[in-house]
C-alpha positions as CSV (number, residue, x, y, z in Angstrom):
1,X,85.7,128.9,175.0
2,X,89.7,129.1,175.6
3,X,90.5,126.2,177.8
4,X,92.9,127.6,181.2
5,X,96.7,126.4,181.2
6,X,95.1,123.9,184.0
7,X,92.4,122.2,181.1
8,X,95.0,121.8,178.5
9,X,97.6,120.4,181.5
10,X,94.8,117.9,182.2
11,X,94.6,116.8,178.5
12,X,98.3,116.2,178.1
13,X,98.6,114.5,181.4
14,X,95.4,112.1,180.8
15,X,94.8,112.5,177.2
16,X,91.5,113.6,177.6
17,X,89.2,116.1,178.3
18,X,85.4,116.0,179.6
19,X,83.6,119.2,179.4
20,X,80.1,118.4,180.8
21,X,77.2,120.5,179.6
22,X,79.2,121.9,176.7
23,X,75.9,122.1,174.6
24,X,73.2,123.6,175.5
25,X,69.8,121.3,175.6
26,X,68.6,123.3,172.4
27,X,71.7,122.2,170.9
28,X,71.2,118.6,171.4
29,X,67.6,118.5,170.4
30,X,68.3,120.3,167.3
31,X,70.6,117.4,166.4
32,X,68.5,114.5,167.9
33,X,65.9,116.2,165.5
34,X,67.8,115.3,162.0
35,X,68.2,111.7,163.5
36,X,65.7,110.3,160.7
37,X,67.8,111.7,158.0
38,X,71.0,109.7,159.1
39,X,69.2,106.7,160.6
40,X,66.4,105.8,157.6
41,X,67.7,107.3,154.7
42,X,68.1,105.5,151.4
43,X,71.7,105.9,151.2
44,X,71.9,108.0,148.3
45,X,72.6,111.2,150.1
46,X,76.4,111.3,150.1
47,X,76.7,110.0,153.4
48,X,78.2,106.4,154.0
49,X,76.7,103.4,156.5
50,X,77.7,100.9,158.3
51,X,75.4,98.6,160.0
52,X,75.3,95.5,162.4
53,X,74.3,91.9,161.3
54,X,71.1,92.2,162.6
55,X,71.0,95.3,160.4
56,X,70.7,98.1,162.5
57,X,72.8,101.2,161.6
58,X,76.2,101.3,163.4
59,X,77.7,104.5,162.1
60,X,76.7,107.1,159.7
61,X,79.6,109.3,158.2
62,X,79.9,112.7,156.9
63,X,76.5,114.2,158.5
64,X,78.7,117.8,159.2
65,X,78.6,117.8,155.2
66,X,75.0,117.5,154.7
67,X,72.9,117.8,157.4
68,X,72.1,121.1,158.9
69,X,72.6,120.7,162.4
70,X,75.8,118.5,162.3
71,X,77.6,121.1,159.8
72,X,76.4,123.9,162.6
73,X,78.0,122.2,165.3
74,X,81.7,121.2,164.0
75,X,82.0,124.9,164.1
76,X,81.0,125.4,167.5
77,X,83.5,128.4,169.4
78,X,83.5,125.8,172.6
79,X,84.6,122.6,170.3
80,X,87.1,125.1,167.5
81,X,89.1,127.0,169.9
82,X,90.3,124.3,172.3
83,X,90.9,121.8,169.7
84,X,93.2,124.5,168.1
85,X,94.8,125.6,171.4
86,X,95.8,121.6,171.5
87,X,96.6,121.3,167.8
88,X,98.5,124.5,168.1
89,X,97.2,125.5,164.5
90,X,94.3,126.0,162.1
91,X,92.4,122.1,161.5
92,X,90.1,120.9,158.9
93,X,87.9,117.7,159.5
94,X,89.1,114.6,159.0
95,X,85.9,113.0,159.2
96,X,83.0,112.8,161.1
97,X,80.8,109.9,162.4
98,X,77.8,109.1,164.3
99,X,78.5,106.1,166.1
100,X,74.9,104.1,167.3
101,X,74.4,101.3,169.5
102,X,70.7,100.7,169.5
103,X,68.9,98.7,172.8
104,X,70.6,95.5,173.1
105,X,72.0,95.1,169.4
106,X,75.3,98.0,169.6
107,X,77.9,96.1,169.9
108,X,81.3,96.2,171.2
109,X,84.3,98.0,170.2
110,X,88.1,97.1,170.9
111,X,90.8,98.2,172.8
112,X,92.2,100.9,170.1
113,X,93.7,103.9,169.1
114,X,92.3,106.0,166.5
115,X,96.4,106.7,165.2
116,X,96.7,102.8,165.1
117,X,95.1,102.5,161.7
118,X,95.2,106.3,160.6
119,X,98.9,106.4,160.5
120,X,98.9,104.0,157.3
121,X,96.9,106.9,155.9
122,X,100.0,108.8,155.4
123,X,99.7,111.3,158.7
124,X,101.3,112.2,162.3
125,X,99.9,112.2,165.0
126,X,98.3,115.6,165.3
127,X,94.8,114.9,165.8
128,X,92.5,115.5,167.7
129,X,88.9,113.9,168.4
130,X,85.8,115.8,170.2
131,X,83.1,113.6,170.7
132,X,79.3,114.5,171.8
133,X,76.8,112.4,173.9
134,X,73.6,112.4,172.3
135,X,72.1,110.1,174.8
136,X,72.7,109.1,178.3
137,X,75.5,107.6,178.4
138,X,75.9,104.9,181.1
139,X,77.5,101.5,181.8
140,X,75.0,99.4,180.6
141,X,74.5,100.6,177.5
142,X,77.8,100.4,176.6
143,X,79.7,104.2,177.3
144,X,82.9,104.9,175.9
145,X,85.9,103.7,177.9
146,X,89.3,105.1,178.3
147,X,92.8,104.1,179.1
148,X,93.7,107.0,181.4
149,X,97.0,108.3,180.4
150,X,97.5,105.9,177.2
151,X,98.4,108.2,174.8
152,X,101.7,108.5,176.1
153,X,102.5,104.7,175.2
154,X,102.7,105.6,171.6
155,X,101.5,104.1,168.8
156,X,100.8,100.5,169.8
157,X,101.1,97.7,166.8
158,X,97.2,96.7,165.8
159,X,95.8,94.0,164.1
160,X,92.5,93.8,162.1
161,X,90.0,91.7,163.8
162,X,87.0,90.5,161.1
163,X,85.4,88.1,163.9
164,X,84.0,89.6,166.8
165,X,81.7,92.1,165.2
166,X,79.9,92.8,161.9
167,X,83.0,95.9,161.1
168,X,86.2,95.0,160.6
169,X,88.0,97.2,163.8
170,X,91.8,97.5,164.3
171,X,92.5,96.4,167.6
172,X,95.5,96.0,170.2
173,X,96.3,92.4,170.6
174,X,95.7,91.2,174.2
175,X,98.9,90.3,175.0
176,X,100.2,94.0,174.9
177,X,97.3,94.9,177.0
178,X,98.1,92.9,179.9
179,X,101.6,93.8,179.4
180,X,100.5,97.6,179.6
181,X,96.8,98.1,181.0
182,X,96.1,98.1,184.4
183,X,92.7,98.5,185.6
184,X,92.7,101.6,187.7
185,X,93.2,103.3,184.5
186,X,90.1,102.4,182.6
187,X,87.4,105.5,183.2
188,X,83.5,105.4,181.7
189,X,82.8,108.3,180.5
190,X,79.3,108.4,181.3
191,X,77.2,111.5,181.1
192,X,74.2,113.5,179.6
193,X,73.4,114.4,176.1
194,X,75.3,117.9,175.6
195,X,78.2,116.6,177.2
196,X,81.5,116.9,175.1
197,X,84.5,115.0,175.4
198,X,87.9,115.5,174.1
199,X,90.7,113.1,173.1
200,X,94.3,112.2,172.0
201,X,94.5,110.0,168.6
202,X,97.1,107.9,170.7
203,X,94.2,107.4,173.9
204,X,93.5,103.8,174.2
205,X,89.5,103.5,174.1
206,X,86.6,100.9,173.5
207,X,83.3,100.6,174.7
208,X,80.9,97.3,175.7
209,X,77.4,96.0,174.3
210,X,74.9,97.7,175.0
211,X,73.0,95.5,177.3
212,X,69.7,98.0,178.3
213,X,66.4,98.9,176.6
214,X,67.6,102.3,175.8
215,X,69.9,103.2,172.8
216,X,73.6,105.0,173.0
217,X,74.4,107.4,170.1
218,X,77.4,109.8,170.3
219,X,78.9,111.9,167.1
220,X,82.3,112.4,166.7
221,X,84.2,114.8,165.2
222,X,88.3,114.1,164.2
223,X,90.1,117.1,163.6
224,X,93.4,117.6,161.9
225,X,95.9,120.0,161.3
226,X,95.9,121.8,158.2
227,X,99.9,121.2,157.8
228,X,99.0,117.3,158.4
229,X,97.7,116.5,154.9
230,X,97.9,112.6,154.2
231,X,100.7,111.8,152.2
232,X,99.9,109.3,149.3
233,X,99.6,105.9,150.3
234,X,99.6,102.5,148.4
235,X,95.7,101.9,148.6
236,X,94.3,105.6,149.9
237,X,90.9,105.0,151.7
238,X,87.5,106.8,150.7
239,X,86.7,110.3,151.5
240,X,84.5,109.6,153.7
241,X,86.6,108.0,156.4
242,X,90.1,110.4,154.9
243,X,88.5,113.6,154.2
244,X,90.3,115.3,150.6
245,X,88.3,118.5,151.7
246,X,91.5,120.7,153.4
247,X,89.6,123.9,153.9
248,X,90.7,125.3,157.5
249,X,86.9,124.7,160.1
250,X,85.5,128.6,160.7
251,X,83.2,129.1,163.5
């Protein structure tokens, strides 16, 4: 459960962690099991949706609140203790999400960085995200992809792009990028359902359509320290993307 002075080396160096086979295959199922709860529900179960244009959910927020599995697994010793040894304190949950990109309708997301938009929420840059692959997880349906090494550019300026998919996303403008990116720093993090990975809020990261017949679904958990509270802000966003719930996570 404690990561080795190596692990954590690794995630300050790279900004990210995989651990692969974190859960367990009894794990996974259990939460692939509640997957008709977040997917077909009515939408009058506290949790909030967003979906594609063609319709098909594209993320389902706050599941650790009220479905069973989820709420088990944000507590998980092998997810709590590491994010804490990198915090370096007790966290609470920012939010959670499961993000979905169903057989050749998911689409893309951006060049971003999770701090890029949450520092107008009125917090530094403490967090920390853990996210867990649900399905396989593989190029052509459209993995998560990383900017090895990122983090350490800072906060980069973002701008809100309303066009290229049916969610508004912040994004880094291209011509930082090819100021900044260069390609032998982008890794997929491709794997099996169980396995976990790790990230900085600075990390640059995106991810491509999905382009095969089977779907990707990861969830993702941001945590925060519990001395990170938002400060106010001129137009606060809703609980269920800036969690007013502070109570330190417990295994």
């Amino acid at each position: 459960m404690i990561w080795s002075e190596e692990e954590l080396q690794t995630y300050r160096d790279k900004g990210y962690v995989l651990r692969r086979s974190l859960l367990s295959e009894a794990e996974v199922k259990h939460m692939k099991r509640a997957m008709p709860t977040l997917l077909e529900s009515s939408g009058n179960d506290g949790m909030h949706r967003e979906c594609e244009r063609s319709g098909a959910v594209r993320q389902v927020y706050l599941a650790h609140r009220y479905v069973e599995p989820f709420s088990k697994i944000v507590r998980h010793p092998s997810i709590i203790e590491p994010v804490k040894q990198i915090i370096g304190n007790d966290v609470y949950i920012w939010h959670s999400k499961l993000n979905v990109k169903e057989a050749f309708e998911g689409t893309v997301w951006l060049w971003h960085q999770d701090y890029g938009y949450w520092m107008l929420d009125g917090v530094d840059a403490s967090l920390v995200s853990v996210m867990i692959i649900l399905d396989k997880a593989t190029t052509n349906n459209g993995c998560m992809m990383v900017v090895s090494g990122s983090h350490k550019w800072g906060r980069q300026e973002h701008f809100s792009d309303e066009e290229t998919t049916s969610y508004k996303q912040w994004c880094i403008a291209t011509k930082t990028l090819k100021q900044k990116l260069r390609e032998e720093q982008i890794a997929q993090i491709t794997g099996q359902p169980g396995d976990v990975l790790f990230f900085d809020c600075n990390l640059v990261h995106g991810s491509g359509h999905n382009m095969s017949p089977i779907p990707r679904k990861v969830f993702i958990v941001a945590y925060n320290s519990i001395t990170n509270i938002p400060r106010p802000v001129d137009k606060p966003r809703p609980d269920w993307v800036v969690s007013r719930r502070f109570d330190p996570v417990k295994e």
